[in-house]
N, C-alpha and C positions, 0 to 999 in steps of 0.2 A: 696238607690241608686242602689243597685245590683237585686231588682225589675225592675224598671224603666227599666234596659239595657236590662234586661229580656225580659220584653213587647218590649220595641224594635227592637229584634231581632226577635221575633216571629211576630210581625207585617209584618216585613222585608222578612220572608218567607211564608205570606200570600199572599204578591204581588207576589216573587218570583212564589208561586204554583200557583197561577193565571194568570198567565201569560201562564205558562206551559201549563196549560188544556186551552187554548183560542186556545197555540200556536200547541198543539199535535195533531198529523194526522189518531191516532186510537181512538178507542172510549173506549174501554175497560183500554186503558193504563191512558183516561183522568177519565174515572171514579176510578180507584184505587187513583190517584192523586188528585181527588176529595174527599174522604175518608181522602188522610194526610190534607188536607184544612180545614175539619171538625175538626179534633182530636187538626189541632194547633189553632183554633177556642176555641175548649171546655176547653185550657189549656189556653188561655188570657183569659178567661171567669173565668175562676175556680180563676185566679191570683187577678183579678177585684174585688173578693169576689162574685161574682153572679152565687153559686152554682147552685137554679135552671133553669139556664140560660143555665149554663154547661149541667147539665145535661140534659136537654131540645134539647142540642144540641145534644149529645153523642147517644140520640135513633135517632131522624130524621136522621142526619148523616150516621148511620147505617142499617136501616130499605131503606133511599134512595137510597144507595147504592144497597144492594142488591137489590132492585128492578131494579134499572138499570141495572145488570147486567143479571137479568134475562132476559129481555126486548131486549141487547144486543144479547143473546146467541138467545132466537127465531126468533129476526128478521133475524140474519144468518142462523137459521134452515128451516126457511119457504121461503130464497131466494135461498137454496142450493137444496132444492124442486122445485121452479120455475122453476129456469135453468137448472136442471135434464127433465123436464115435458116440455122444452121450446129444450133443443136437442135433446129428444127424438123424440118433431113431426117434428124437421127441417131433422131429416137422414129419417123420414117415409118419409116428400115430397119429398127430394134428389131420394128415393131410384123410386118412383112412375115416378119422372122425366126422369129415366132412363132407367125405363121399357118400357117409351112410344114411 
């Protein structure tokens, strides 16, 4: 029985994190809370008996992760470029407009 409540409540906080990362407005905060979705994944797994299921989970989970975040951090690198590259020629035309 004290299995069963187990999976229960870990079920219970699978909806709950899923909801979370549906509901959350950063991307980085939903991929960390993507990560505990994995881990409470690999432990209904492991509870199930389906080690290599678990562990099956435990690399993809982790390996996705990081790649999201990496994925994350450039696309804010290469848009903190843009819009450096995007004010720089709006003050050159400002500045042209007011020479003229």
């Amino acid at each position: 029985m004290p299995i069963l409540l187990l999976e229960g409540i870990l079920l219970m906080a699978m909806i709950a994190i899923a909801i979370s990362i549906i509901v959350g407005r950063k991307l980085l905060s939903a991929t960390i809370i993507y990560c505990a979705f994995s881990l409470a994944a690999m432990i209904l797994y492991t509870i199930a008996g389906a080690a290599d299921v678990a562990f099956t989970e435990a690399i993809i989970g982790t390996i996705s992760t990081v790649y999201f975040i990496i994925a994350i951090k450039s696309i804010r690198k290469s848009s903190l470029k843009s819009d450096g590259e995007n004010n720089i020629s709006d003050d050159i035309s400002e500045r042209e407009e007011d020479g003229k």
